[in-house]
Backbone as JSON, one array per atom type, in Angstrom:
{
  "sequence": "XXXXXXXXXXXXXXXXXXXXXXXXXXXXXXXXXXXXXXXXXXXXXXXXXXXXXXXXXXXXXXXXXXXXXXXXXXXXXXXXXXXXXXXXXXXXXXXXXXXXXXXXXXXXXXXXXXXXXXXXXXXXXXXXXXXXXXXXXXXXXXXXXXXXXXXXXXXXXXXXXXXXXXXXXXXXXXXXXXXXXXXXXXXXXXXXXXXXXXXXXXXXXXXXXXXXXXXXXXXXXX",
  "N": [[47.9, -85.08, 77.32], [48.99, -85.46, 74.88], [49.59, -88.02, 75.21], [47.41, -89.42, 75.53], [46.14, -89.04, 72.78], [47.73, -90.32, 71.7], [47.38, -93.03, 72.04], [44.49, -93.56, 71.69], [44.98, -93.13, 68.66], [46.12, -95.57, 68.3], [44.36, -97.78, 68.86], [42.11, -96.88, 67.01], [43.43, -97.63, 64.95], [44.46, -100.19, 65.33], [41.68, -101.55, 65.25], [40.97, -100.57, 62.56], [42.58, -102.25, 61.18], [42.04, -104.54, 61.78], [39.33, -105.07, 61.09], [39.72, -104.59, 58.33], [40.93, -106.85, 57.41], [39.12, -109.03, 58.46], [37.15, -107.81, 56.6], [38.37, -108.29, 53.6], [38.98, -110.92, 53.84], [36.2, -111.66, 54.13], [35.41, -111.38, 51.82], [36.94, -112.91, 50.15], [35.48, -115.74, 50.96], [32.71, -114.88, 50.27], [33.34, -114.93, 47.48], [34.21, -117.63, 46.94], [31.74, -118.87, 47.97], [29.71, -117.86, 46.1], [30.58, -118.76, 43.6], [32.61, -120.43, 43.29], [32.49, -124.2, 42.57], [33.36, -127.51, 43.08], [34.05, -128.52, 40.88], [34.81, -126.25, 39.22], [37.32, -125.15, 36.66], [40.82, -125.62, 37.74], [40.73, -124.37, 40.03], [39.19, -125.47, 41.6], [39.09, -128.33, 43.14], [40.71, -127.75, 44.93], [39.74, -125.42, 46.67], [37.03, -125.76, 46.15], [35.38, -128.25, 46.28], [36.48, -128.24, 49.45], [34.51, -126.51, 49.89], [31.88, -127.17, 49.6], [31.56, -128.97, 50.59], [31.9, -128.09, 53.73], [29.46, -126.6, 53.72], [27.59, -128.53, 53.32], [27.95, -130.23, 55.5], [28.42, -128.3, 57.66], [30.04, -128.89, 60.38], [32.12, -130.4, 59.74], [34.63, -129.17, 58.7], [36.07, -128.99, 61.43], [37.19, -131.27, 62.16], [40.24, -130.61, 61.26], [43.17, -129.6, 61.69], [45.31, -126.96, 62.49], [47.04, -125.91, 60.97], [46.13, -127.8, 58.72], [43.63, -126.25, 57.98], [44.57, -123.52, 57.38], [46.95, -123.42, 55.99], [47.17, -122.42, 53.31], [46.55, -119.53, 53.49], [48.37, -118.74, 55.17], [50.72, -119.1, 53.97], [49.89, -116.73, 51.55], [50.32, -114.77, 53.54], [52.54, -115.02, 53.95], [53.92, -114.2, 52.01], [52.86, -111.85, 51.6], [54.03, -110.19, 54.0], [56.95, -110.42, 53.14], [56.63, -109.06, 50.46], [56.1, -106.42, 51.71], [58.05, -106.21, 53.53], [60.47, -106.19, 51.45], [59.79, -103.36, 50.73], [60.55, -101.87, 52.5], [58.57, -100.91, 53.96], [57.44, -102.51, 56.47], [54.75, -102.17, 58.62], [53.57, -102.43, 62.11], [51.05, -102.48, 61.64], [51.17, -103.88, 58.83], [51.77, -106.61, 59.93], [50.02, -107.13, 62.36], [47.32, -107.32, 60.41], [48.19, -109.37, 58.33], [48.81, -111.6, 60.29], [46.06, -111.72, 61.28], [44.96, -112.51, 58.94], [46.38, -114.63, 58.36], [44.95, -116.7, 59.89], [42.33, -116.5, 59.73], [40.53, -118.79, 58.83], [40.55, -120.25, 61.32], [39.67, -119.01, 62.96], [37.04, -119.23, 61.8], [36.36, -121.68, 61.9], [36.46, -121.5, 64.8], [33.95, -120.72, 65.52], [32.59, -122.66, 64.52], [32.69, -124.66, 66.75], [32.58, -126.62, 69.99], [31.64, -125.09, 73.15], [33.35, -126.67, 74.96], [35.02, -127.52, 73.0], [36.3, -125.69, 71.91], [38.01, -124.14, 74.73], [38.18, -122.25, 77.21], [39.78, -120.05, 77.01], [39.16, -118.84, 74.06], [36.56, -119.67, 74.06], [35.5, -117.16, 76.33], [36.63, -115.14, 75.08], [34.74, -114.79, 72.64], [32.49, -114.72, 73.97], [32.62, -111.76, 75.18], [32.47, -110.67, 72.6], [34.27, -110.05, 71.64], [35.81, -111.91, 69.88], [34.14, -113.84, 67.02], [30.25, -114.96, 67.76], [28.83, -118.1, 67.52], [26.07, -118.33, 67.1], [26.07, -115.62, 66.05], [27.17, -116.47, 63.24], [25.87, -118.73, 62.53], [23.44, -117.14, 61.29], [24.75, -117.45, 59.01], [24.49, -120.05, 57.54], [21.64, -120.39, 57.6], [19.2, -121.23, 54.93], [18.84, -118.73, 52.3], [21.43, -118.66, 52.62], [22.95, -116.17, 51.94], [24.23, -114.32, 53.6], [26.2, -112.74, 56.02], [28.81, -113.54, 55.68], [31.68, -112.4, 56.69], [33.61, -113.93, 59.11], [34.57, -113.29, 61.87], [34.28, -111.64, 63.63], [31.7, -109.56, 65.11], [30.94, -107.42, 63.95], [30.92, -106.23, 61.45], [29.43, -107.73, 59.26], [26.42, -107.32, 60.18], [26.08, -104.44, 59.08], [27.21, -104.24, 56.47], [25.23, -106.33, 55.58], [22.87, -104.84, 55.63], [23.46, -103.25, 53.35], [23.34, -104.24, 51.61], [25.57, -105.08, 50.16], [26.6, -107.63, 49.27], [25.08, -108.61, 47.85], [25.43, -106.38, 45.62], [28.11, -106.87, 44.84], [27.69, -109.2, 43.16], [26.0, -108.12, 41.26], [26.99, -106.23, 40.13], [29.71, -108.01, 39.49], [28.13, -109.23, 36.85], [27.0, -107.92, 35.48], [29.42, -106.86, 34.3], [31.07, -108.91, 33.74], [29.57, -110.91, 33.02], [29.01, -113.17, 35.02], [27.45, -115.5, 37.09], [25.69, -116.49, 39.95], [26.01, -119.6, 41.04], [24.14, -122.32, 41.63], [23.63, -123.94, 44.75], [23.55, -126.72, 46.12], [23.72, -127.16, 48.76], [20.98, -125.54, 49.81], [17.72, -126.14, 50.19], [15.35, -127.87, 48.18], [17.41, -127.37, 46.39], [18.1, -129.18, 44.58], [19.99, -132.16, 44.22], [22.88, -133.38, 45.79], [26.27, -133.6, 45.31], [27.43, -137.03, 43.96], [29.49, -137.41, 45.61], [29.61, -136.94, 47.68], [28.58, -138.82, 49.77], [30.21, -140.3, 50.34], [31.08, -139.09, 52.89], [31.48, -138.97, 56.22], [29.75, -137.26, 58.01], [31.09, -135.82, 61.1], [30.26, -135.78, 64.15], [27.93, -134.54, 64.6], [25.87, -134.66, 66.04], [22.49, -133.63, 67.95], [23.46, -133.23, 71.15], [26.78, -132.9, 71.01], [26.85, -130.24, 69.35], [26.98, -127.13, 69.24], [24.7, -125.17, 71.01], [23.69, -122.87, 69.86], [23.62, -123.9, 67.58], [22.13, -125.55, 66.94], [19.64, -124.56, 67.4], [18.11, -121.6, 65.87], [17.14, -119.2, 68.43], [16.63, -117.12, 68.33], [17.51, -113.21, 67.85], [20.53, -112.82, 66.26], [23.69, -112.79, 68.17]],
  "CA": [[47.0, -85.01, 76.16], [49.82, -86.29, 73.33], [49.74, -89.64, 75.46], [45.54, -90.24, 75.35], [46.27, -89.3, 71.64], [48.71, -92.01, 70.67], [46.59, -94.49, 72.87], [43.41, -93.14, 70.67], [45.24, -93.18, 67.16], [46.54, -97.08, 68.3], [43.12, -98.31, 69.17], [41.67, -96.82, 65.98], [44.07, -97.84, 63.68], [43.99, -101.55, 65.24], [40.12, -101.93, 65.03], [40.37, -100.59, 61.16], [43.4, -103.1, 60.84], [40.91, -105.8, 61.89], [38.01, -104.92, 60.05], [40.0, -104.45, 56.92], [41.52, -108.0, 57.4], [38.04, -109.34, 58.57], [36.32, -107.46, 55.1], [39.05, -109.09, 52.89], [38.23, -112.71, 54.42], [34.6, -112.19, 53.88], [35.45, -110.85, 50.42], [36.96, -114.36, 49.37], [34.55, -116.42, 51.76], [31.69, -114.74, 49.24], [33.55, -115.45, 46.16], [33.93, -119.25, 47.38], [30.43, -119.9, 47.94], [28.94, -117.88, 45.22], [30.68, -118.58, 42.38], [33.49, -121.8, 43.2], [32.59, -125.49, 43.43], [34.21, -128.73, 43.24], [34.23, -128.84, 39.24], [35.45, -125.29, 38.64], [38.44, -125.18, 36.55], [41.97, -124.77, 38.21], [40.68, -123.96, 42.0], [37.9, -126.42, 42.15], [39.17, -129.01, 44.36], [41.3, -126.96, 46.38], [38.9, -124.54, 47.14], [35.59, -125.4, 45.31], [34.95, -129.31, 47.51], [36.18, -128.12, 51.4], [33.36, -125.69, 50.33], [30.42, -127.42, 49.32], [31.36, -130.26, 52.22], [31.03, -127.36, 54.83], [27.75, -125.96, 53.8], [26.37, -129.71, 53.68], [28.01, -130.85, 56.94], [29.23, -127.33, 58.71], [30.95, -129.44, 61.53], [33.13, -131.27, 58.96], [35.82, -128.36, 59.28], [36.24, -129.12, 62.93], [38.02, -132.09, 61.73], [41.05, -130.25, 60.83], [44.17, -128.94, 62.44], [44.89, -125.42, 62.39], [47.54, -126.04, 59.51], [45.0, -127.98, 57.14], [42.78, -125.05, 57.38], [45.49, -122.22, 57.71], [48.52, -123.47, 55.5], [46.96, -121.52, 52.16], [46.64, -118.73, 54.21], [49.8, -119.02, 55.85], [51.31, -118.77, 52.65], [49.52, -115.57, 51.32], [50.41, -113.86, 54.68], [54.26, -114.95, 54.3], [54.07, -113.08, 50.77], [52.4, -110.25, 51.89], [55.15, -110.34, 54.61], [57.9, -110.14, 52.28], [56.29, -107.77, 49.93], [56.1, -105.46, 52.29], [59.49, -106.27, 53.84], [61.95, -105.59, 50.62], [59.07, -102.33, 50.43], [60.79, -100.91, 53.69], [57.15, -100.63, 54.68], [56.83, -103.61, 56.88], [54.94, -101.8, 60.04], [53.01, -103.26, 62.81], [49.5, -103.07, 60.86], [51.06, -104.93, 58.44], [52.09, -107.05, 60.54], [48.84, -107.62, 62.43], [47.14, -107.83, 59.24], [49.06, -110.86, 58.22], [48.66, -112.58, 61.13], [44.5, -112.07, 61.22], [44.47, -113.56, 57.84], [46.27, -116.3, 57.95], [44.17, -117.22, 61.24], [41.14, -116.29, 58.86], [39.64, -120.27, 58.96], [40.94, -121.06, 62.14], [38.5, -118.6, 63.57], [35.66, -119.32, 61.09], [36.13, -122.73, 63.11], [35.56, -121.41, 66.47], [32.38, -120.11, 65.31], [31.46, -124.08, 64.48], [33.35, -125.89, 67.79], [31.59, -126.54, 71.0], [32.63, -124.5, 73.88], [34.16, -127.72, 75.46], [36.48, -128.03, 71.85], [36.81, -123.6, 72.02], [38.75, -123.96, 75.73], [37.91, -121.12, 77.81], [39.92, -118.19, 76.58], [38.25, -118.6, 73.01], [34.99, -119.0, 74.79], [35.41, -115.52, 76.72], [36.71, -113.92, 74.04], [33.53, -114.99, 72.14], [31.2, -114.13, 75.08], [32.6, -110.54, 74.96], [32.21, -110.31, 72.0], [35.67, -109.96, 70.47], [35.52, -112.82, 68.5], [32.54, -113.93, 66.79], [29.94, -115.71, 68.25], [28.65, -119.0, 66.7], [25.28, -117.96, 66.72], [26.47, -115.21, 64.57], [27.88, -117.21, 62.58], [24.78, -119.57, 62.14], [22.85, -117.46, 60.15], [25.26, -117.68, 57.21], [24.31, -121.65, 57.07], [20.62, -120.49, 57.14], [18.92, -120.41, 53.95], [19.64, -118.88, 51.16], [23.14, -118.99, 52.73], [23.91, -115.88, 50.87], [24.8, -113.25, 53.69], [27.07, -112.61, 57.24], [30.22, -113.52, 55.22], [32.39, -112.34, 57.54], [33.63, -114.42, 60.63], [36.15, -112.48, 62.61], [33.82, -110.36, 64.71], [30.15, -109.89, 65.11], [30.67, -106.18, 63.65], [30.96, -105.93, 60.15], [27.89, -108.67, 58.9], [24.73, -106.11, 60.07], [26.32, -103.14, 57.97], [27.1, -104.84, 55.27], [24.05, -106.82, 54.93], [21.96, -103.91, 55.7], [23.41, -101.88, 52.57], [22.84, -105.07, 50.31], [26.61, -105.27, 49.85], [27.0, -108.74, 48.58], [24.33, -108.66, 46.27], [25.98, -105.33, 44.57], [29.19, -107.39, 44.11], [27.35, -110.04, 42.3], [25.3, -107.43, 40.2], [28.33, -105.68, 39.06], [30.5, -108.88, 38.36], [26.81, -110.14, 36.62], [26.47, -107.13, 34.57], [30.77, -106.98, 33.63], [31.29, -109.95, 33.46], [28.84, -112.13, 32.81], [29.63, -114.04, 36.25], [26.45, -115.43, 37.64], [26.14, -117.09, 41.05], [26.34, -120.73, 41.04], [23.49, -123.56, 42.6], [24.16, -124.04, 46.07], [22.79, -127.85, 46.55], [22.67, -127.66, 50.66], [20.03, -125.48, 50.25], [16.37, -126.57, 50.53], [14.98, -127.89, 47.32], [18.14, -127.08, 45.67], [18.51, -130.01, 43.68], [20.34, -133.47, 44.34], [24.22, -133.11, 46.41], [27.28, -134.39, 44.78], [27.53, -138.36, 44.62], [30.85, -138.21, 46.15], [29.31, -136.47, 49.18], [27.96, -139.86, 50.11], [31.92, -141.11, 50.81], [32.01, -138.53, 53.86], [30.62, -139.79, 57.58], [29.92, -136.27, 58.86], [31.76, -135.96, 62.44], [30.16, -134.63, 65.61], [26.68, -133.91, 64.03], [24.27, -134.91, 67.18], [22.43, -132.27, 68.94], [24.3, -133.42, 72.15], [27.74, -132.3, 70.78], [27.09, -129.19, 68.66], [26.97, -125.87, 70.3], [23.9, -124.68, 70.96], [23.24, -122.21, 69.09], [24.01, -124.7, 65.84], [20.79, -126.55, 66.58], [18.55, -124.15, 66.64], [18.19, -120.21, 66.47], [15.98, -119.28, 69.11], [16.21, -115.17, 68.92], [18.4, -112.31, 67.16], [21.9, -113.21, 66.66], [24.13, -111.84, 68.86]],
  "C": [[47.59, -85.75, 74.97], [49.73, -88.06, 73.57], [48.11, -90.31, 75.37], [45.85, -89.95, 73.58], [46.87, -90.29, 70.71], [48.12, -92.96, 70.92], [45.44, -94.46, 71.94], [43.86, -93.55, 69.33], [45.17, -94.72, 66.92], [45.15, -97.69, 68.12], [42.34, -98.14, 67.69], [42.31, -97.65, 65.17], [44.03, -99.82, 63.6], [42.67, -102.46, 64.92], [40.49, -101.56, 63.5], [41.1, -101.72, 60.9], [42.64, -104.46, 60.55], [39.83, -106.06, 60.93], [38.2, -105.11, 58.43], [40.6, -106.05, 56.41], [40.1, -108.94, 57.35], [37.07, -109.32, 57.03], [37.24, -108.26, 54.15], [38.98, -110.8, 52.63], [37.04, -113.01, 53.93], [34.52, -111.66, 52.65], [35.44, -112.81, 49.51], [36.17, -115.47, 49.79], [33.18, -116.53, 50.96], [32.27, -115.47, 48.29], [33.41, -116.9, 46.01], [32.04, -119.62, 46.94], [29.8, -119.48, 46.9], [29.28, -118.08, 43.68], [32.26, -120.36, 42.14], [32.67, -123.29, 43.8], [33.43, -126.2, 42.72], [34.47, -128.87, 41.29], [34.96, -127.81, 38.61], [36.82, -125.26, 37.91], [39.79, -125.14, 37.54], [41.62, -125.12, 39.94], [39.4, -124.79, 42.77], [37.81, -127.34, 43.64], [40.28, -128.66, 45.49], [40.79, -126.03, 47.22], [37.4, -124.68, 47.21], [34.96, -126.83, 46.4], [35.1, -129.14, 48.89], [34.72, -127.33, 51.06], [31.69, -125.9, 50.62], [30.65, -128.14, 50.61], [31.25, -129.17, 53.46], [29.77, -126.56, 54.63], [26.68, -126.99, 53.84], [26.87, -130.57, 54.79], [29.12, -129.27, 57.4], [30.28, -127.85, 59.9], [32.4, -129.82, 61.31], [34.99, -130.42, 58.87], [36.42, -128.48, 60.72], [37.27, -129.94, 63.31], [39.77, -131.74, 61.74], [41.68, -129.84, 61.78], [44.16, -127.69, 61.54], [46.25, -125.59, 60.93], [47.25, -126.83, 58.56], [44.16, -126.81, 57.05], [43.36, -124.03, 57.32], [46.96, -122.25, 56.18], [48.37, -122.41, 54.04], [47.37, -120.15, 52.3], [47.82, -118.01, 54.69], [51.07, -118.13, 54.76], [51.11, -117.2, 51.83], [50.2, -114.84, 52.51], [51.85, -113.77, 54.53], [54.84, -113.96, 53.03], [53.9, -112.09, 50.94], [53.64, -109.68, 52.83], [56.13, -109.58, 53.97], [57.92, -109.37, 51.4], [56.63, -106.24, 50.51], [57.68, -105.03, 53.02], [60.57, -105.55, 52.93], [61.34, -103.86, 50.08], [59.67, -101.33, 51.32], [59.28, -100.46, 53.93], [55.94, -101.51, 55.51], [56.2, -102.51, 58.33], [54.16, -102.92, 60.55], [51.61, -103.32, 62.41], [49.51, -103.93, 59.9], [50.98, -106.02, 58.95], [50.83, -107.92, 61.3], [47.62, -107.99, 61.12], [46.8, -109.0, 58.83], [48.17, -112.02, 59.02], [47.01, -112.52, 61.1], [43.98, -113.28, 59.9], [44.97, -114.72, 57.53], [45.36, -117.3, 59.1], [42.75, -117.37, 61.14], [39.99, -117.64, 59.23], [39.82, -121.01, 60.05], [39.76, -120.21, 63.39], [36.79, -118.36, 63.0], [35.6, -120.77, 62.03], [35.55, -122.79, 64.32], [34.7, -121.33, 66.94], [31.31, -121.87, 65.33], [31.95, -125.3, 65.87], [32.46, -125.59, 69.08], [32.75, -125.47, 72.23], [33.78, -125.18, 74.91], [35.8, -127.8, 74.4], [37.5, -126.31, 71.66], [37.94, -124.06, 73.15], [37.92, -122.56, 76.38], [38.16, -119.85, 77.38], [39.27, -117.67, 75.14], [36.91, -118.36, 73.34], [34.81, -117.71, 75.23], [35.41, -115.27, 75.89], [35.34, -113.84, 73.14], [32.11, -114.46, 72.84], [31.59, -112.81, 75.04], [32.53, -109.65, 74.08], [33.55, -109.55, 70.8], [35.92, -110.29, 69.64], [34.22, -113.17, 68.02], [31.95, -115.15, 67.63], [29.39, -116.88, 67.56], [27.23, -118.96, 66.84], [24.7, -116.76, 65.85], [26.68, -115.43, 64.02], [26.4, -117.86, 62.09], [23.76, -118.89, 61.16], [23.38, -117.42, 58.69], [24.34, -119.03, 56.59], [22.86, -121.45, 57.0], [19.98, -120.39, 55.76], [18.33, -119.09, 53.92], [21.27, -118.81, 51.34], [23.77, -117.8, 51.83], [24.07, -114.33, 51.88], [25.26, -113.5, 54.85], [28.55, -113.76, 56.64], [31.92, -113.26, 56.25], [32.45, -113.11, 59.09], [34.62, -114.22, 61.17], [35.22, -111.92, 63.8], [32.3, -110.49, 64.17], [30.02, -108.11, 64.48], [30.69, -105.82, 62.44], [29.74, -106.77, 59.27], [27.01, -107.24, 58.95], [25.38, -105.03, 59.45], [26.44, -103.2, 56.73], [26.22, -105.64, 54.19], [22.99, -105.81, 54.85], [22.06, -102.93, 54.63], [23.59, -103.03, 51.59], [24.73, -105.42, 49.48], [27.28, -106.01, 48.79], [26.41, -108.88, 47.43], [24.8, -107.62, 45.0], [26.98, -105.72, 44.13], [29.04, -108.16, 43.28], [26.19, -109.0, 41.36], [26.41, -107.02, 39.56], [29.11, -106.66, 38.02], [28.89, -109.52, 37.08], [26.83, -108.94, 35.24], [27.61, -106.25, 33.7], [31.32, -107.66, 33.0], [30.94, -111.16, 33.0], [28.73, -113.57, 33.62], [28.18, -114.14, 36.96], [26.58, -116.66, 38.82], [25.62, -118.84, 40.74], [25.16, -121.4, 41.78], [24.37, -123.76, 43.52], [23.2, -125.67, 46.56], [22.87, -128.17, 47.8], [21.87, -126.84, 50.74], [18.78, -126.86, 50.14], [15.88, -126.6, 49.03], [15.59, -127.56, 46.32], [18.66, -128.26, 44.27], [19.42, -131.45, 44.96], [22.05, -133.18, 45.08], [24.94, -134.19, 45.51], [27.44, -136.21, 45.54], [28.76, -138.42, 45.84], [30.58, -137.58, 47.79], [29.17, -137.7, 50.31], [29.23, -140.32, 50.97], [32.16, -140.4, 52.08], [30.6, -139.11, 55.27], [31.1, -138.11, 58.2], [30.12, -136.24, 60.68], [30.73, -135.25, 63.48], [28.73, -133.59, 64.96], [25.59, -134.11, 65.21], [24.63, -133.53, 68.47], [23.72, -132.22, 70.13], [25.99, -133.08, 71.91], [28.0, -131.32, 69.92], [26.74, -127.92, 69.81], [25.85, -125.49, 69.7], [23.16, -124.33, 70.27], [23.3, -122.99, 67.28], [22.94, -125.57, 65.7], [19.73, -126.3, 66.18], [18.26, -122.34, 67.05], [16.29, -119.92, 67.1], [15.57, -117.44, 69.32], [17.43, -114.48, 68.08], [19.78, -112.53, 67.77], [22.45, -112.16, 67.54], [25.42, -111.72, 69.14]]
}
């Protein structure tokens, strides 16, 4: 009975580990799109241009090795690390933790790669539903582009959008702060895209090499 209990506590404690790593991701993932672009003071073009260029060519991340889209990341995780380290309170949730988030954009990727560029064991894991799937994923890029924030897992999006989540973070900062969400020019009738957009030759945009589900949703994500 003490041994199905430790196996029970583990299992729990790794799924919240996840989720809480996962919610954190799709914490700054929001803040990005609704409130950073390319002009923003300070964090503009380190944060504020990859962003707009993946919501007006999604593929364009695909481009990257896992330490152009990870090394920020990387960095936060090695702090948190060490925080926790001289804390005497490094355990193994930190630990996993860590490692989810600095891996944060390397599996928002997987969500946009074909299952030829995935490999197989990303694919499974995606088909079972471990990792997310990239037709979960797809309706972030639908308009208004303003919910399923999270890309770690296909389990935290429908709860979060279903209790209006995102929109209560932007009412609060809206009605504290005076922080209001930002034009998003890849929507639809959004206005005109940055000239300098023009300078990029989006990669690996024809039906024939996007995954599937990135062409066209044909039924409830899944």
């Amino acid at each position: 009975m003490e041994l199905f209990s430790n196996i029970a506590r583990v299992v729990l404690e790794t799924v919240l580990t996840v989720f809480c790593a996962e919610l954190i991701a799709g914490i700054v993932h929001w803040f990005q799109d609704a409130y950073v672009r390319e002009d923003t003071p300070l964090i503009g073009r380190l944060l504020g241009r990859p962003n707009v260029i993946h919501h007006h060519y999604p593929r364009h991340m695909t481009r990257n090795s896992w330490w152009q889209s990870s090394y920020d990341l990387v960095i936060f995780a090695a702090c948190l690390i060490m925080t926790f380290g001289f804390g005497g309170i490094l355990t193994w949730q930190v630990w996993l933790f860590a490692i989810l988030s600095a891996n944060a954009n390397q599996m928002h990727k997987w969500t946009h790669r074909t299952r030829k560029e995935n490999g197989p064991v990303i694919s499974w894991l995606q088909d079972i539903r471990i990792l997310q799937t990239p037709k979960h994923h797809l309706i972030h890029h639908k308009d208004p582009k303003n919910t399923h924030y999270c890309t770690m897992t296909n389990c935290l999006n429908p709860v979060l959008d279903s209790i209006h989540f995102w929109a209560a973070l932007e009412w609060v900062l809206a009605r504290t702060t005076g922080l209001r969400r930002q034009p998003d020019t890849s929507l639809r009738a959004a206005g005109p895209a940055p000239d300098w957009l023009k300078e990029l030759v989006p990669p690996h945009t024809t039906q024939e090499t996007m995954p599937a589900s990135h062409t066209a949703l044909t039924g409830p994500a899944s």
